[in-house]
N, C-alpha and C positions, 0 to 999 in steps of 0.2 A: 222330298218336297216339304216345306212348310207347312202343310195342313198335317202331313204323316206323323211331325215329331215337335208339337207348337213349343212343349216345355223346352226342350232342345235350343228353339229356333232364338226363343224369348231371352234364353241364358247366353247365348251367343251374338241378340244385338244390346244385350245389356252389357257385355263384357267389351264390346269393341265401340260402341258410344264413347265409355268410358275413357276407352284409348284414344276416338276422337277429341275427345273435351280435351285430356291431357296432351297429345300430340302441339295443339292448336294453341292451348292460353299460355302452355310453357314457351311455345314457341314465338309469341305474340308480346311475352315478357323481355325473352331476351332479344325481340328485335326490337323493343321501342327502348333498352337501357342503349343499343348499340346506336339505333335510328335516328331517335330525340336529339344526344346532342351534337351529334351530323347536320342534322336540320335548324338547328339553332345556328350552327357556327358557318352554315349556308346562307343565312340572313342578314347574321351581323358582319359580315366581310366581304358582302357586294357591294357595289358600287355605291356611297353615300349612304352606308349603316353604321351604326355605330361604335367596328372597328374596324373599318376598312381594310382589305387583304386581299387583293383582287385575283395573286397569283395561289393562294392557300384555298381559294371561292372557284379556281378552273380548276385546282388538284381532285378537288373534296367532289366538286361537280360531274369530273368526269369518271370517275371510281363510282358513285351513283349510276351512272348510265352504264359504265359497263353492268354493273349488278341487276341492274332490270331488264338487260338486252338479254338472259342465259332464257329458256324454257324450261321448264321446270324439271320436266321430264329429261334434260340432258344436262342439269344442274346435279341433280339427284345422283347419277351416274357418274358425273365428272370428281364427286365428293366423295365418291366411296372409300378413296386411298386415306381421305384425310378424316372424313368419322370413326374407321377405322381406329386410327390412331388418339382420337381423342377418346371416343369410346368402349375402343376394342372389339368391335363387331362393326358391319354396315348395314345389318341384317335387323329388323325389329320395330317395336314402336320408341322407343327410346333413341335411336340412334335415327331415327328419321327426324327428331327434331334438330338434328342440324344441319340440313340444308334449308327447312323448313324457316328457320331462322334466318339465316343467310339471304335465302331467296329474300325475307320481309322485310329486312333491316334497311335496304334500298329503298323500298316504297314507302315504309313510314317517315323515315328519310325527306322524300317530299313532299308527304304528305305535312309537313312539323312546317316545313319551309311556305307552303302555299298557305296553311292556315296564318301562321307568324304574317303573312305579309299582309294581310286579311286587316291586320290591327290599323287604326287610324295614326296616320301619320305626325297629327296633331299631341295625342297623346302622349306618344315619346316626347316630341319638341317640348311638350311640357314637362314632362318626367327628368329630362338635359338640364332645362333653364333652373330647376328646383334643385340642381346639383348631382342627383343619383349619378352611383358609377354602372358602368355595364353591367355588371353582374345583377346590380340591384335592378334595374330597367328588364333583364331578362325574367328573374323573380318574382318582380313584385308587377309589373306591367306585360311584358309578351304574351309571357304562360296563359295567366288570367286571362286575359281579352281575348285570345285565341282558344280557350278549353273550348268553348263550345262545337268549333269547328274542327278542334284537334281526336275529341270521341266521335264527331261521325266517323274522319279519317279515319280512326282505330278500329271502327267498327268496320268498315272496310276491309280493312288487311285482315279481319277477322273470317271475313267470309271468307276473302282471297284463300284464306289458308285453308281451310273448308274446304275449298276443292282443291289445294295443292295435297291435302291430306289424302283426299280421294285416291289420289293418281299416287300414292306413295303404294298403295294396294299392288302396283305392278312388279316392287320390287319386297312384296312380304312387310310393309310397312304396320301394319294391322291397321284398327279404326274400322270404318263404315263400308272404307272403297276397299277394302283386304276381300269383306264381305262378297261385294259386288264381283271381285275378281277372281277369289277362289274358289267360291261357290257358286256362285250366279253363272259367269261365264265357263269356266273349267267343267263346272260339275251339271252345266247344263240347268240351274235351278233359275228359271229366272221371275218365280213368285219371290224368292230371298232377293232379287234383283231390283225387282219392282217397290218391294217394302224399303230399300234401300234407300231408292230414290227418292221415295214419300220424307224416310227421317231427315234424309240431308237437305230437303227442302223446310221441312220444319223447321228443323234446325236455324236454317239462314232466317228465316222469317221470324223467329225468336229473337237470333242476338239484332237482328236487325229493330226491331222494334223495342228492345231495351237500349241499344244504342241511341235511339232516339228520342227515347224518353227520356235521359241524363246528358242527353243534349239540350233540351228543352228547360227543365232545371237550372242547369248550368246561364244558358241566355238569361234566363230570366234574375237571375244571380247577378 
């Protein structure tokens, strides 16, 4: 129990935190390098964007929908052949960021896409008539008018992954829900279960409220 062995209990959610933070913002990196310009080029190649592509806008669309249709829990499992090989293990906190990633890459995905479209319409037309090429229109106009709404997005997938982290505990993942799984339930502890549940709520409620706060920043920019 937790009250029998607190020094223990303390070095054990200090160490797998850890592993949470890092499972999650690594994975939250490489899914908004993979995501972002997915959801960009989801935007500019619909129907009357700025580079129209309607058959590259159903390719890109529907590789998205497949990626958010898996469950996590049978994403995680379906990937074990290929972390494996990338990683050399499927086993760990490190090798759990890549389905971790994968799983997000889709969501940030739309998320890029719904904030982008968020942007006044007007804007662009002006940003056109002033000559800018695409790329400059994505740069200097999309991004910016859209940051506000693209960190909550982020902050989003941040949770999201929070609790895909969680459920990584089933297969030896480490982090918070290893905690939860190995101990708490296997080992019958479920005050290590209960504290669990407290951090990973904390947890949300932290990045959620800094998400918001640099959202707010950001509007007001």
């Amino acid at each position: 129990m937790i009250f029998e062995n607190p020094i223990g209990a303390l070095l054990l959610f200090l160490r797998e935190t850890g592993n949470t933070f890092y499972m999650v913002f690594v994975s939250t990196l490489i899914a908004i390098i993979i995501g972002m310009p997915i959801g960009i080029i989801l935007v500019i190649t619909e129907k009357g964007g700025i580079k129209e592509n309607l058959k590259l806008n159903k390719v890109l669309g529907t590789i998205v929908n497949i990626g958010r249709s898996f469950p996590f829990a049978i994403l995680i499992i379906a990937l074990m052949p290929f972390t494996r090989l990338i990683i050399g293990t499927s086993i760990g906190t490190t090798a759990t960021i890549v389905p971790l990633s994968i799983a997000a890459a889709p969501f940030v995905a739309r998320v890029i896409e719904s904030s982008i479209k968020e942007v006044d319409k007007g804007i662009i037309e002006a940003a056109i008539a002033m000559g800018s090429t695409p790329w400059e229109i994505i740069i200097k106009v999309l991004i910016p008018e859209a940051m506000s709404s693209i960190i909550l997005g982020i902050t989003l997938t941040i949770i999201n992954l929070i609790g895909y982290s969680a459920m990584a505990g089933l297969v030896g993942g480490g982090g918070l829900g290893n905690i939860a799984i190995q101990y708490g339930y296997y080992r019958y502890d479920f005050s290590l279960m209960i504290v669990t549940i407290i951090l990973l709520i904390i947890l949300v409620q932290l990045i959620q409220w800094i998400g918001n706060s640099i959202a707010k920043k950001m509007n007001k920019k």
